[in-house]
Structure formats: C-alpha cells, structure tokens
C-alpha positions, -999 to +999 in steps of 0.1 A: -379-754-211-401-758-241-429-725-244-455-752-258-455-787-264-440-801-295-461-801-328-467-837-336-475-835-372-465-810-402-504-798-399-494-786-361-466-769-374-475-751-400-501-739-373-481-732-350-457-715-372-491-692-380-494-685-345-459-673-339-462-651-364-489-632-348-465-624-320-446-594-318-407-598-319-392-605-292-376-630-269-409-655-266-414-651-304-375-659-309-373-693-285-408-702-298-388-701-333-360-725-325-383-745-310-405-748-339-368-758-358-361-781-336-394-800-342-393-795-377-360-815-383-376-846-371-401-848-400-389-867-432-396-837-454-376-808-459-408-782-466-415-776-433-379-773-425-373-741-447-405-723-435-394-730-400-358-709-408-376-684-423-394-679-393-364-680-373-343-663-396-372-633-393-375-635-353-336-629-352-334-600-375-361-584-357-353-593-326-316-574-329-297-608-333-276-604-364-250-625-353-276-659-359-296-646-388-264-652-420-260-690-398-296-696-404-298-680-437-265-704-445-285-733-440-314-721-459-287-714-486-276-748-485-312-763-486-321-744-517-286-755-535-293-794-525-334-796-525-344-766-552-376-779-559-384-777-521-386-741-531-416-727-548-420-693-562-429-675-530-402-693-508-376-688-537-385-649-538-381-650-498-349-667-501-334-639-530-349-612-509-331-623-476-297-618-492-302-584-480-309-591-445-278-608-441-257-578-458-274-557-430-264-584-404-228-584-414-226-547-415-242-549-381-210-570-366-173-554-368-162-589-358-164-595-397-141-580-417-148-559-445-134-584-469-156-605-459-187-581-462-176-571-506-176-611-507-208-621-494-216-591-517-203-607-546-216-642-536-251-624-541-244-605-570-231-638-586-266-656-573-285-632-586-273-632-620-273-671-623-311-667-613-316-639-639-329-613-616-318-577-616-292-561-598-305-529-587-310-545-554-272-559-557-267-521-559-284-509-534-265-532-504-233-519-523-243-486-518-255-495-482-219-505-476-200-471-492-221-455-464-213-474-438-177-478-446-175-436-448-163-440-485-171-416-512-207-424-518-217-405-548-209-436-575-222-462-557-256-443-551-260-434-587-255-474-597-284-481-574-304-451-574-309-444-612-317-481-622-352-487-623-368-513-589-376-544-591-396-568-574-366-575-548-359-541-546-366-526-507-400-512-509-406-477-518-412-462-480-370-480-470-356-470-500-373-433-499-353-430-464-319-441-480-323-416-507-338-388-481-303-398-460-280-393-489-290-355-492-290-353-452-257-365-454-243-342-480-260-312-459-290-302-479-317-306-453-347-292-477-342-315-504-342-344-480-374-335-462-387-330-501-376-368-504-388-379-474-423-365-481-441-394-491-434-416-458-436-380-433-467-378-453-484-414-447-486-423-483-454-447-483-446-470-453-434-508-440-429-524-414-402-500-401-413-475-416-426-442-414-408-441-376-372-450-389-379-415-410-395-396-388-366-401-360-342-390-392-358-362-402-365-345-365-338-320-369-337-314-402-372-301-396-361-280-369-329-264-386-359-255-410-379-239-389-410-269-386-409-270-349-446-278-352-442-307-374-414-316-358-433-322-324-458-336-341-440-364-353-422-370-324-451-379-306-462-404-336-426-414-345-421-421-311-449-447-304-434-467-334-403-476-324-405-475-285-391-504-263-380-523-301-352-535-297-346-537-338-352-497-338-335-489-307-313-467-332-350-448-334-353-448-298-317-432-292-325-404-320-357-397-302-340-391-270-315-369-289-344-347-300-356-341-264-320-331-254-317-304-283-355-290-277-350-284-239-369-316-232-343-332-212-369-343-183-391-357-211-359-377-226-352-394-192-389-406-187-383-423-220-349-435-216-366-451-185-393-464-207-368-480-231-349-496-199-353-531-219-328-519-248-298-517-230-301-558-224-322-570-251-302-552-279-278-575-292-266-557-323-233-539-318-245-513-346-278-510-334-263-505-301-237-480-309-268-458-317-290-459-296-259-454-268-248-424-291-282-413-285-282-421-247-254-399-244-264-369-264-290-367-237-269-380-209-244-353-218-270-325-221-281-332-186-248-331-167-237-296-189-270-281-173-258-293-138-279-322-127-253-349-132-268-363-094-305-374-109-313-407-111-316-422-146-323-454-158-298-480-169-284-511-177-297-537-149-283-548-117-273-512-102-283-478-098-276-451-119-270-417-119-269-395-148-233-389-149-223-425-138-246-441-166-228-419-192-198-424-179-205-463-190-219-453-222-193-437-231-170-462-224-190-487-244-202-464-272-161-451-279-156-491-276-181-502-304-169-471-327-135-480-331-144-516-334-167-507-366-135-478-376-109-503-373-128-532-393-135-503-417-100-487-421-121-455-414-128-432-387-165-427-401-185-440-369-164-416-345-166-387-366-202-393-369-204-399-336-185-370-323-204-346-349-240-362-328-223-351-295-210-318-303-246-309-318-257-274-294-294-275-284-314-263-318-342-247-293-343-235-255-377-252-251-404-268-276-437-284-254-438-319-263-465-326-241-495-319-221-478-301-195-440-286-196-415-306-174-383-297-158-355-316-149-368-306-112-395-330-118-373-358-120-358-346-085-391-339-066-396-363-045-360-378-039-362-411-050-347-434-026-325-465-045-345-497-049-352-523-025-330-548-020-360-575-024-354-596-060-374-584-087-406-603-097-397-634-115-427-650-137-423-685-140-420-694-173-436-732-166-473-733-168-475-754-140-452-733-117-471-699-130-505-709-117-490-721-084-468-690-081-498-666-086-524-684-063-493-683-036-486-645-042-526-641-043-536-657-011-509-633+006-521-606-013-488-602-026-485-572-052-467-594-078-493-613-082-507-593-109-481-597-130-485-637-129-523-630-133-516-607-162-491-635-179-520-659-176-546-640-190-527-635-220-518-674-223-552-687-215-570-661-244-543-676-269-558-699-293-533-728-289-535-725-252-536-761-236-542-768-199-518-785-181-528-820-169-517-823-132-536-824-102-518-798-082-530-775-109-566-781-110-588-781-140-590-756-164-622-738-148-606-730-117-581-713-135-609-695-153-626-688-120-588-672-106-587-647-136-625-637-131-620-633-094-590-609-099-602-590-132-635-582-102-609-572-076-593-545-105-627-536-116-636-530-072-606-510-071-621-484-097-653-486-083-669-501-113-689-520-087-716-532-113-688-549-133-668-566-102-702-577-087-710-596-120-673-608-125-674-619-089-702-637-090-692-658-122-660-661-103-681-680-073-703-699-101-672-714-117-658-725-083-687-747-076-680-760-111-647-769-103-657-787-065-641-757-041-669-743-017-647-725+001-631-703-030-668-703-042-680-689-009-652-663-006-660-649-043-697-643-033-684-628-005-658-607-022-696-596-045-715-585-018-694-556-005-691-537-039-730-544-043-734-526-010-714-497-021-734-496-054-764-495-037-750-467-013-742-446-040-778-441-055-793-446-021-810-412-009-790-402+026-765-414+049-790-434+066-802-453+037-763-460+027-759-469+067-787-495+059-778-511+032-742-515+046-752-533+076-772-557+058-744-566+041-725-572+069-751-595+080-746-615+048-714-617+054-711-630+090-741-654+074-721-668+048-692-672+074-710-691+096-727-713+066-695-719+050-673-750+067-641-760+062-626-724+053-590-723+046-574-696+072-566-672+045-603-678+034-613-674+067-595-642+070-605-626+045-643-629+051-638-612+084-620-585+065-644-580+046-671-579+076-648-555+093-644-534+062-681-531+060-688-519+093-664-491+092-681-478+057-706-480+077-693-456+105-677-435+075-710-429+062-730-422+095-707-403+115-725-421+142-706-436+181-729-463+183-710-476+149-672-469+165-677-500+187-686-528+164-658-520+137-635-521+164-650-558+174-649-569+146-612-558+138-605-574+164-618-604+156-597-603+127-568-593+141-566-623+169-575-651+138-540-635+121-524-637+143-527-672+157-524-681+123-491-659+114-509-637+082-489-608+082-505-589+061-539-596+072-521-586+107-514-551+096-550-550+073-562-551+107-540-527+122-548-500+098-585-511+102-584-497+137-559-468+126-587-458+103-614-463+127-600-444+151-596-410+128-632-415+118-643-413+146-621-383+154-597-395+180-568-388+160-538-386+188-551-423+189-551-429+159-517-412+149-506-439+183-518-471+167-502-462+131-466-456+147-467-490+163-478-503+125-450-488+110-426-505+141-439-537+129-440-537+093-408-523+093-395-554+116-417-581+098-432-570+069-452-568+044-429-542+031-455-537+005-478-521+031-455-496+045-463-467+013-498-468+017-492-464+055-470-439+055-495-423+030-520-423+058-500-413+083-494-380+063-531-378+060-533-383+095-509-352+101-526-329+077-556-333+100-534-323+129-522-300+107-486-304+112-478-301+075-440-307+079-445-341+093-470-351+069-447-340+041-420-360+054-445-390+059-456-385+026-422-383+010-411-410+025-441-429+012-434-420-025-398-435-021-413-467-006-435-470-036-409-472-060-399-508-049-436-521-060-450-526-097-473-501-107-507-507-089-497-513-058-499-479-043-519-452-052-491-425-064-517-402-073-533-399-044-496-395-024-489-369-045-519-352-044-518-354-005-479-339-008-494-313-030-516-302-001-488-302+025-467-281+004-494-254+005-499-254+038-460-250+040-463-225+012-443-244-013-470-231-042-441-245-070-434-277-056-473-286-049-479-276-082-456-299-094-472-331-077-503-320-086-490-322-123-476-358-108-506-372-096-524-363-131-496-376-152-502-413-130-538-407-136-534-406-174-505-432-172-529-458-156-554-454-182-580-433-160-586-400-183-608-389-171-594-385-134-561-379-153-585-342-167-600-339-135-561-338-118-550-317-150-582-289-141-566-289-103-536-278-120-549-257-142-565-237-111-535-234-087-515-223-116-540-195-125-538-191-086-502-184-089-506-161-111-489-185-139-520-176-169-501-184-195-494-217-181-527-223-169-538-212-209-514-236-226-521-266-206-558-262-211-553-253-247-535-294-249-566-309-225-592-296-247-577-304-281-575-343-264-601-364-290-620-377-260-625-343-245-638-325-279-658-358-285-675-351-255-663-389-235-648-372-210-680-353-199-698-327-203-693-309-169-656-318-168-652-303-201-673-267-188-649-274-158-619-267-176-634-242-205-645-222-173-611-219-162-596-215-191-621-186-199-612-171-160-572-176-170-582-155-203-598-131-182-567-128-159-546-123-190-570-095-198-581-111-235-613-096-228-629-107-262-615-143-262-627-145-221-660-130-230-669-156-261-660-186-239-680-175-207-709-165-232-705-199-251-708-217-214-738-198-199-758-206-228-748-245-227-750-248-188-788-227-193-799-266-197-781-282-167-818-285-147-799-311-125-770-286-113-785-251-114-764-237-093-732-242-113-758-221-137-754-193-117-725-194-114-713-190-150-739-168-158-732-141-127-692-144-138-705-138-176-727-109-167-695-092-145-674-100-177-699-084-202-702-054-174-663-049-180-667-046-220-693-025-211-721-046-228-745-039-200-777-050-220-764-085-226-752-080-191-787-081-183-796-113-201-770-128-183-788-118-151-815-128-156-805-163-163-785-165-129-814-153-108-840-176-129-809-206-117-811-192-083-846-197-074-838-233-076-803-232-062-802-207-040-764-189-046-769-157-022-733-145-023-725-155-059-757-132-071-751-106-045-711-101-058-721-101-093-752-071-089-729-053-071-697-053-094-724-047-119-738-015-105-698-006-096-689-009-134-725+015-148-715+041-120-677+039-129-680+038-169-713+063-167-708+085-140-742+102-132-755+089-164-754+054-149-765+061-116-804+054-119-794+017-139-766+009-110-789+020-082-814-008-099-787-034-096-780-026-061-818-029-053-822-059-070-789-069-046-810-060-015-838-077-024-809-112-027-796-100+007-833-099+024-835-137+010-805-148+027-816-131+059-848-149+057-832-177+049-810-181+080-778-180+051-743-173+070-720-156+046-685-171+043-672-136+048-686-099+051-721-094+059-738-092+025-755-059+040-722-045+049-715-054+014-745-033+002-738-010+019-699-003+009-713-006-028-737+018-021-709+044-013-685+038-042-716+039-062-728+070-053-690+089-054-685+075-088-723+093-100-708+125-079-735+122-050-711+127-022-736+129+006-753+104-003-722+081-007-705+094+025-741+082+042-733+049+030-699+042+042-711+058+077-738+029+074-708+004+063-681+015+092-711+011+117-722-027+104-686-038+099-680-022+138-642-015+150-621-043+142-601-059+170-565-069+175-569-104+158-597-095+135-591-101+097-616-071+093-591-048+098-578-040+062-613-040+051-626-015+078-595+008+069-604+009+030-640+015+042-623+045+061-601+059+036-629+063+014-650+075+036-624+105+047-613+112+005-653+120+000-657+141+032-627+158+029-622+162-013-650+160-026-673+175+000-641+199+013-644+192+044-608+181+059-614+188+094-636+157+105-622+140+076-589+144+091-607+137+130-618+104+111-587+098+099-566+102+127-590+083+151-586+054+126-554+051+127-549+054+163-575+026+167-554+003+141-521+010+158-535+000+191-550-033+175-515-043+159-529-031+126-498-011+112-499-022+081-538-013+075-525+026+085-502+032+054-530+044+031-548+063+061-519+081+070-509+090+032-545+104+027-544+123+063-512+139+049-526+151+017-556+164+034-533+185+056-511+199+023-544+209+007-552+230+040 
C-alpha cells in the first residue's frame, strides 16, 4: 500500500524526493523510494527518472540491501550510456562515484563469484579511463578486494595508497580507517591508532564515520593501555551506529568490547537494544559481523556460567543465551564458508575464529553510571512473553486513526504507539488528511493528539501543561461538532487543575476544598452534557470517583470514606451493564484503594484478590502489573514482606508483556527494593533500587532518575560498599545537567552530602572535610529550608572536631544554632555539641576540659529547649545523653569523680532495662564504664566489682546475654588486678 499518494507532476517529485531524503534509512525511507520510481517512470522525461534511482539506489545501500543496489545502479548505467546528456556534472560525478558502492555490494554477497567481482572491477577501471578520471579510486576497491579475499595485501595497498586522491576518491575520514586497518591487520596497534587520529580525534569524519573507527580501534586502545579513552569512545561510538542496520558490523564490535571488559550485562542490554538487526540486516557480510560479534559475547556469557539468562534474539521465540548462540553459530559458520568458498580462502573463518578465541583484555572497566552484573539480568526472573500478538500499527492512514481511537477509548496501552506514529505523520510537511467521513476532519485528529500529549503531561504531574493541552483539546472538539469528546476533555482539565491548586494550597483542608469543588464540576458537567457515549460516560464518573478519593487521601477524614465508595459504585454498576472491562476493574481498584486509605486493609487485601480472580479470567491483562504492584504494597503495610515480594515479582514479569509506559517499573522495583530489606536481602534491594533509577533515566526523567541514583548511593554507604557509593556519585555529579546546576540545587547538595559522608566513611578526612565545608557555606543561604542548614553545618563542625580544627569547629556552630532558631533540630545540635566536647576532652585531655565542658553546657541549654518544647526524642533521653557525655568527658580530662558522678546520674535516668528493652546494650556500656573508672582509675575494685556483678545478673535474668560479654571481661580483669 502506497506510504503517500502519488506525485502528480515532476515539481511533486522532485519534492517529494527532498522529503525522503530527510528520513533516516530505513524501511519507510526504502518503500517510499520505489515508490517515488514507480511514479517517476510515468513521466515522459528521463531527469526525474535517474534522480529517483539515485535515491533508491542510496536507501538500499544504507538500508543493508546490497543485493538491489548493482540492479538499480545497472539501470542507471544503462540510462547514462543511452541519454548522456540527461546527466549533468553533479549527476555524472554521482554516477562515477557509485561504482564503488556497487564493489562493496558485490563483496557483500558470496552468491557472486569472485570472477565476477575482478570484472565489474575492470568494467570500472575501463569507464573510468574512457571518462579521463583517475584511478586511485579504481585502486582503492582493488585493494578493498585483496583484503577481503585474505590475499597478500601489501601491493595492492601501495597502488592505492601512494597515488595522490582525487575528487572520487573516498573522503579523507573512510579512507583514514582503511589505512588505520592495514596496520591493525599486520599487528602494529600504535601506528594504527597514530593513523586513525584524525577521525578518534573529530577533525575527519562522514556519514559513517567517526563510529565505524571508533568500534575498530576499541581494542587496540586497550592492548595499549587507553582504557580511559577506550570507554570514552564506546559510549560516543556506540550512539552512532546503534539499531543501523548498515553498521550492524559497528554494533557487533561494540558488543565484543563489553564481553572482553567484564561488561557482559552491559552487552546483553544492547544486544537487546539492537533486537531490530537480526531481521532488518539483509547483508550476508554485514551479517556475518555483527553475528561474529553476537557470539563473542554470547560465548563469554555461557564460559562464565549463565548460559540459562534470557537474551534477546531473532523474532518469533524466546531465547536463552546458549540457545541464541547456538543459532548464531550455526548461521555465522554458514555465511563464513559461503564468503571462503566464493573466495578460494579460508580468510573469514580464520578471522572469525581469531574474534572468538580473543581472552577478555580486562576483568572489569565501568562503562556506565553504575556497575552491572550479569545477576542484574537475572533479578527478577523474567517470565517468557505473553502469548497476546505484538502491537501492529497500521500502516493505512485511514486504519491508523481508527485503530488508535479504538485502543484509546479502551484505554488500551498500545495506543500510544498509534498516537506516537501520528504525531510524527501529522508534523511532516507533506502530510495530507485523509478524505473520508469515518475519519473525521483534520481538527479532530488534532484535538486526539492534544488530548493524549495532556494525559502524558497528567501522568508526570506537569498539571499546568495538561490543563492547558486539555483545554485546547476540548476547544478543538467544538470546532470539529463533538460535545461529547469536547465535554470529556474539559473534564479530563479540571482534575489536574485541582491537584495544581492542592499543591500550593496551604493545608490539607485547603487541598480537601479545592478537590471537592472539583468534583462538583464534574458531576455538573455530567449532568449538563447529553448524549454521552458510554465510554464518555464512564470516564467522567471516573474521574468524579477519582476525585473524591484524593480527597479522602488528603484529609484522612471518615466522613470522606463513604462518598468515594458511592461514587465507585456508581461507576462500577454503569461498566458493567455496559461490558467496559477495564473501567470494571478501574473501579475495583478504586475501592481496593479506598479501603487501604482508610486503613481497613484485611478489606482491602479481600477486594484486590477477587480483582486479580477476574482479570486473570477476563482481562484487561494490561491491569494485572499494576495490581499485583498494589497488592505488594498492600502486604508491606501488613508487613508480610515475603508475600509482597512475591506479589511484586510477579508484577515485574507481568510488565514485560506491555510497551514501555504502561506500568510503572520504577516504582515496582522500588517497592521490591523495600521488601528485600525487610527480608534482609541488602544486595538484591540494592540492585532494584539501581533498577528503578536506570527506568527513571531511561524514560527521560533525570532528575527522578538522580533522585533514585542518591537512594542508592545511601544504602550502598549503608552496606558498608564506600567505594561504591564514591564511584557512582563521582559519574552523577560529572552528568552536564547536574554541574550545570538543571538538576537542582538541593538534589545536587543531596548527593555531594553523601558523597562527602561516604568520604568520611572511607576516612579521606581532607577530601570529606572540603566538601562538607564547601556545603555549609552554600546551604548558609537556604532561608527556605534551614534545617537541612543545620544539618550540614552540625555534621561539618563534628568533621572539623575530628581534624582537630576546633576554631573553625566553632564557626560551624554557630551557623547550625543561628539555623536552628528557625528550624528547631534538638537532637541533630544536641549529637553534634556533644561529639564535639567528646573529641576536645579526648584529643586535649585536661587541657580541653574547660572548652568541652562549654560545649556540653551549651548542649544543656538545647536539651532545656526541647523540654520546653514538649520535643520527644527518637531515641535516648537527650538528658541521659548529657549526662553519659558528661562522664566520658570528665574520664578523658582525668576527673574520675566527677565522671563516675555522671554515669551514676546516666544509669539512674536510663533506669534498669527490662527483658524486651532495646536499652539493654546501652545501659551495659553505661555500666562498664562506670565500673573501669571506679575500679581503675579511682582503685576501687570492690563496688566496682558489686556493680559489676549486679549488672550482669540483672542482664542474664532479662535475656540480655549478649550485653554481659564486656561486663564479665572487665569483672575478670578487676579480679586479676586484686
């Protein structure tokens, strides 16, 4: 079926000609191509004709058809011999330049025999010299064919390589790369990379080029010891050649790289990237290498075990590792002994055995933000694909629109690929609206794409932008005579108005307001609104539903439990009598939701099983991830974190059958990430954590991709993993957005403070101590988050008290408690004045004592605040607190009385801890230190050791055994020393 209609004049095709070349190769380019030929043999002239093979001549050789580019070219060949004067000076130098193309094509198919290759080579030498151009290009294909053949190279690449270019000579950056690959081939990896300098450089480059290069000269550069540059231009190499199906070669030496650098989880996420080349390459050579490449990595995988992990592969199965290079194999050994035994060689097996026998140049080499295992790609088990039929986008206009308003009033997740198809086609210049009434007119259409560009923009809560698209939406509607799409579109605004209201609004009750007047606009607008189409219908009392229980989620309140549930209802009886399934289950979940607000969650946990019983009898299947998402939810709140980690499991695999979009990943993995703590899987929530960013940063959303990245950054430093933590945040903050300053200012503290905290933990004192100084004076101006102030400043001040620094120390201080008395921190300010007087006693002895007491009082005076102030401590009395530090204090400054007065003060606030008291091991240090001053320092071991014993006594009643240990060791010195 023709992609446009047929250009009626030479003036149309010539346009449209112009047009095609703006798109990028590919299948639509390609048939848009032929077409163009097709209509350009019915005109009388034979001009339009050769610039329409030229086009198609161009879309085949970049498209990875050889096999049609010579039978085009043959035909141009033919024009130029009959019509010559058809051909002007730019057309004649396209036609002289293709004769290369064509070499490459025939090279490209061991269907041809050689003999027929050294005669198409003659044919254009012999052309060339009739037209009186030089031969160096002649040379060049000849020398292109020694190589490929496997025959000795070095005369043929001294013919072409010492004569001097010519206008039809490849440009500089191509023939650069040939010359680059001689010296590669003959083993001298420095002199190539000296060659190849210009294009690694970015002073020479083409169309292909610098990535062709680049993927070439990846490991020479790491047999030289660049492993920087080497990564460096993977990353940019990479972007230039993925998911091209005329540099899948690139591709397959890219995934080679990964498999020789330890990154072999990296090179399946682009092998499944580049899941297009193993259909839409139709070159045999091109194919033999990227499957050579495929199998290099392929083959590095199974050696290291993991032959079971799914991988991507050629369509219409699924594919483990080992069974996809299984095929590969097959096919690669295939195409290399068609190309040897055209040849008379065994080049292309030798060079593709030397590729597989290659060992792995590095253990490891970080190509990315984060380090990735092959673990990664088992965590979560990912079940095999649906059996549904993939998403088919109609290639007729006609049936495109039709398909996506159908998917769209069901809510249908492919919809968005239909959408997405028509946005692109309706921005085109040549874009003509189809004439038929089932259709509609062309501002319906329009009003379709605003409509679900506001839905997209509502899903990231960029409620200012889908209220204004949503409203254009609506005012397009009426344009185009449909009330009811009109009213559903105003409808669709009012609800992220509400919420955008909500979120300045000052207090739940002011957010509580704002949503029930929208819910009075709604039910308005329903009523007001005749002749409703039931998925119309539907939806509006969705949306009335929806915001009543924002309402309840923002208020908290019972009275509100009772008209979401209404109003669900509502909803769910009009689905039903009118068979919407997934309005059905919108309902369901509704209540499920409802329910859990309001905190009945055995109910709730009830209504979601019955759910899952019907969408997995009738559907939508689409549905059942973001269920079983909340069901795990759900179970977290129970806190049975085994069933919500199978729920959420399950979840994942469900999601997999959807396109991107459908289900949010992130948030799944996120949740997972919490049950695995709870279940003490640190490694494996860690690793969904490190999920749920990479989906962040994959859809586009950096910024909650960095926000994700800093939760990882945390729990690893919480692991104990600093080095981890350190290099991740060493690739965030080196991100051009983040030192820009676009990804925020606080986010950006956010992860300098804990990179300056994972520094710490490392114990690169002067490194932690210039970041944390760096942030307390930038967050000294944050007058609308003062308390995050303090905090900085209080861990700065500790941080300076270690390197003892104690007048800067000070400074720091004094900038936390001038925070404070606008954000009252108690506990933060009350830790960091006592580590502080710990650290002057400690580093000073007696010396110190007079500057620690002053931190301590200062301490007491924060301490009297919160007392005042009604504060309840998360943990330990700060008094107690005070108290303790007043001991250690005082034996560090060798005033032993006056410390052992303290801790009696301590043991008596903190009180005898009982059998399921987590004061325990805290009461027992207090102890212990009590009894080493009493009896060591003051030498007195008899009521030290009374103290002592009673102690532990006490604990071993309470169950505390383990809390003894260091009581009983100290009792048992104290006796030796008697």
């Amino acid at each position: 079926m023709p992609t446009a209609p047929a250009p009626q004049n030479t003036d149309e095709l010539f346009q449209a000609l112009q047009e095609n070349d703006r798109r990028p190769y590919g299948r639509t380019r390609t048939v848009t191509a032929e077409e163009l030929v097709d209509a350009a043999e019915q005109f009388a002239e034979p001009g339009p004709l050769v610039h329409a093979l030229l086009e198609l001549q161009e879309a085949y050789t970049y498209g990875s058809e050889p096999r049609k580019s010579p039978v085009v070219f043959a035909r141009l060949l033919t024009l130029f011999d009959e019509q010559p004067d058809v051909f002007d000076e730019r057309l004649r130098h396209l036609l002289f330049w293709r004769f290369k193309w064509v070499a490459h094509a025939l090279r490209a198919l061991p269907e041809i025999p050689l003999a027929s290759l050294r005669q198409w080579l003659t044919e254009m030498r012999d052309r060339y010299e009739k037209a009186g151009l030089d031969l160096q290009p002649y040379y060049g294909q000849a020398y292109l064919l020694a190589a490929h053949v496997g025959e000795d190279t070095t005369l043929a690449y001294e013919l072409w390589a010492g004569r001097t270019r010519t206008r039809l000579s490849d440009c500089e950056a191509c023939e650069i790369c040939e010359r680059a690959l001689y010296h590669l081939a003959a083993g001298d990896d420095e002199r190539a990379l000296r060659t190849w300098g210009p294009v690694l450089d970015g002073k020479e480059s083409c169309q292909e080029e610098p990535a062709r290069s680049v993927s070439h000269a990846l490991l020479p550069l790491l047999r030289t010891g660049r492993t920087d540059r080497a990564r460096e231009l993977h990353l940019a190499g990479y972007r230039g050649c993925r998911r091209n199906p005329s540099m899948s070669q690139e591709v397959g030496r890219h995934l080679e790289f990964c498999a020789l650098t330890g990154n072999e989880a990296r090179g399946l996420e682009l092998l499944a990237e580049n899941r297009s080349l193993f259909d839409e390459v139709d070159s045999p050579l091109d194919q033999l290498g990227f499957l050579t490449g495929v199998e290099v990595l392929l083959q590095r995988v199974e050696l290291l075990g993991r032959g079971e992990l799914p991988a991507t592969g050629y369509a219409g199965r699924t594919w483990t590792v080992a069974g996809l290079r299984a095929e590969v194999r097959g096919r690669a050994d295939g195409l290399a002994a068609r190309f040897d035994d055209r040849n008379g060689t065994t080049a292309h097996t030798d060079r593709r055995r030397a590729r597989l026998d290659r060992a792995p140049l590095l253990d490891a080499l970080e190509l990315t933000l984060r380090t990735r295992s092959l673990d990664d790609v088992a965590v979560p088990p990912v079940a095999a694909p649906a059996t549904r039929p993939a998403a088919a986008v109609p290639d007729s206009l006609p049936e495109l629109i039709s398909r996506a308003r159908d998917l769209d009033e069901q809510a249908h997740p492919d919809a968005q690929a239909c959408w997405a198809r028509l946005r692109t086609l309706v921005a085109a210049r040549d874009y003509t609206h189809p004439d038929d009434p089932a259709v509609g007119p062309l501002v319906r259409l329009r009003a379709d794409l605003l409509a679900d560009e506001a839905s997209r923009a509502g899903e990231k809560d960029d409620f200012a932008e889908a209220v204004a698209l949503h409203e254009e939406a609506a005012a397009l509607y009426d344009d185009a005579g449909l009330p009811g799409h009109a009213a559903l579109a105003r409808a669709c605004a009012l609800l992220p108005s509400a919420e955008g209201a909500a979120q300045g609004a000052d207090g739940a009750e002011a957010k509580a307001a704002a949503l029930t007047a929208v819910h009075a606009s709604l039910v308005r607008l329903h009523e007001e609104t005749p002749g409703l189409a039931p998925f119309q219908e539907a939806r509006l009392l969705r949306l009335r539903a929806t915001a009543l229980g924002l309402r309840l989620q923002t208020s908290g309140s019972d009275a509100h439990v009772a008209p979401v549930l209404a109003e669900v209802e509502l909803l769910h009886a009009f689905a039903t009598r009118h068979d919407l399934g997934g309005q059905i289950s919108g309902a369901l979940l509704l209540r499920v939701s409802t329910h859990a607000i309001s905190g009945d969650l055995p109910a709730a946990v009830t209504e979601i099983d019955a759910l899952l019983d019907r969408l997995q009898a009738h559907g939508p299947a689409w549905h059942l991830p973001r269920t079983l998402g909340l069901r795990g939810r759900l179970q977290l709140l129970l806190q049975d974190a085994q069933t919500a980690y199978t729920d959420l499991t399950e979840a994942l695999r469900a999601a997999v059958d959807w396109p991107a979009g459908t289900v949010d990943a992130g948030r799944l993995h996120n949740d997972l990430a919490e049950a695995c703590l709870h279940l003490g899987r640190s490694d494996e929530a860690l690793r969904h954590l490190t999920r749920s960013a990479e989906l962040e940063l994959r859809g586009g959303s950096r910024t909650d991709a960095f926000r994700a990245y800093s939760n990882v950054a945390r729990l690893s430093l919480d692991l104990g993993r600093v080095e981890d933590c350190i290099a991740l945040l060493d690739s965030l903050l080196a991100e051009p957005d983040v030192g820009d300053g676009e990804a925020g200012d606080r986010l950006v503290a956010q992860l300098r403070l804990t990179r300056a905290r994972a520094l710490h933990a490392g114990e690169d004192l002067k490194a932690a101590t210039a970041e944390y100084v760096a942030l307390a004076a930038e967050s000294a101006g944050w007058n609308d988050d003062p308390g995050s102030h303090v905090m900085i400043a209080a861990e700065t001040a500790v941080l300076l008290g270690e390197s003892g620094e104690f007048g800067r120390a000070r400074e720091a201080v004094d900038q936390a408690l001038l925070a404070h008395a606008q954000a009252p921190s108690y506990e933060q300010l009350s830790n960091c004045l006592r580590e502080l007087a710990r650290l002057r006693a400690q580093q000073q002895g007696a010396d110190g004592l007079a500057d620690a007491l002053a931190f301590l009082a200062e301490a007491g005076r924060i301490a009297d605040e919160a007392r005042a102030a009604e504060h309840e401590p998360r943990g330990r009395s700060l008094d107690t607190a005070l108290a303790y530090e007043h001991g250690r204090v005082n034996a560090y400054a060798g005033e032993y009385e006056a410390a052992l007065a303290a801790l009696e003060k301590a043991l008596a606030l903190l009180g005898e801890p009982g059998r399921d008291d987590d004061r325990a091991g805290e009461w027992a240090e207090c102890v212990r230190l009590a009894g080493a001053v009493e009896g060591i320092y003051l030498k007195r071991p008899a009521p030290a050791l009374s103290r002592l014993d009673a102690a532990v006594s006490h604990l071993t009643a309470a169950g505390h055994t383990e809390e003894t240990e260091p009581l009983v060791s100290l009792a048992a010195r104290l006796r030796d020393e008697e």
